[in-house]
C-alpha positions in Angstrom: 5.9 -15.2 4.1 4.1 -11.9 4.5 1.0 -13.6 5.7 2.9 -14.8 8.5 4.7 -12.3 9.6 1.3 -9.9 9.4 -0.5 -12.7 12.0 3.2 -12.7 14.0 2.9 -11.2 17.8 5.7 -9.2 18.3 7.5 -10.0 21.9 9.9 -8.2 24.6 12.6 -9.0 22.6 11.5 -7.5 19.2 13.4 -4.1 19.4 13.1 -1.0 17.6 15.1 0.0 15.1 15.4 3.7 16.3 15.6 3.7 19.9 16.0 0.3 21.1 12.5 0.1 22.9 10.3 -2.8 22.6 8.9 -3.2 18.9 5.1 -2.6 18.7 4.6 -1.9 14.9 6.3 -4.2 11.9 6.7 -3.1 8.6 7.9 -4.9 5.5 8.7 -2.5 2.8 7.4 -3.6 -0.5 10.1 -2.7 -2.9 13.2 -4.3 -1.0 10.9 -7.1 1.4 13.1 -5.3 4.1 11.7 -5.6 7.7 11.4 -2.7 10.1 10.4 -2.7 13.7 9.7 0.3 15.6 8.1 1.8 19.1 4.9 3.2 18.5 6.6 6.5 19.3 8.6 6.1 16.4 5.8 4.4 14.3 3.6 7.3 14.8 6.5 9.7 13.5 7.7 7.7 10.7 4.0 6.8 9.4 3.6 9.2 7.1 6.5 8.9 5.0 7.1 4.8 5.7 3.3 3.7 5.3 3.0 4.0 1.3 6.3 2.2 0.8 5.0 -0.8 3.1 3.3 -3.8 2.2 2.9 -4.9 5.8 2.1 -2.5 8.0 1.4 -5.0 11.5 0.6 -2.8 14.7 0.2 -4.0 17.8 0.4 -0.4 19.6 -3.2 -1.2 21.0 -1.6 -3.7 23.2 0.0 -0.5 25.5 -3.7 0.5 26.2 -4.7 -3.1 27.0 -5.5 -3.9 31.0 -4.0 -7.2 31.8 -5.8 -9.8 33.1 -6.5 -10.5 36.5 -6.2 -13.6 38.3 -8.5 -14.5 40.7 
């Protein structure tokens, strides 16, 4: 299960958990398999304390800087 949720694409209608935004970052924490999503606003905050608790830690904030694709 943790192998697929690390290759899972998070959509438009994964939200996050703090602030209701669209979901970049997923993390499973590895004591309780709980699932979190957050922003990358609030990833970037909580990854300090949240990051040695996870087991998956699935970010797809790179996708913001991303230029979509044209077509011609």
């Amino acid at each position: 299960m943790t192998a697929a949720l690390a290759e899972r694409t998070l959509t438009a209608t994964d939200r996050c958990d703090r602030c209701g935004a669209q979901a970049y970052v997923l993390v499973v924490l590895e004591a309780s398999g709980g699932k979190l999503q957050f922003c990358a606003h609030h990833a970037r905050a909580l990854e300090e304390t949240l990051r040695p608790l996870a087991s998956v830690w699935h970010d797809e904030s790179g996708r913001l800087t991303e230029k979509a694709a044209v077509a011609d």
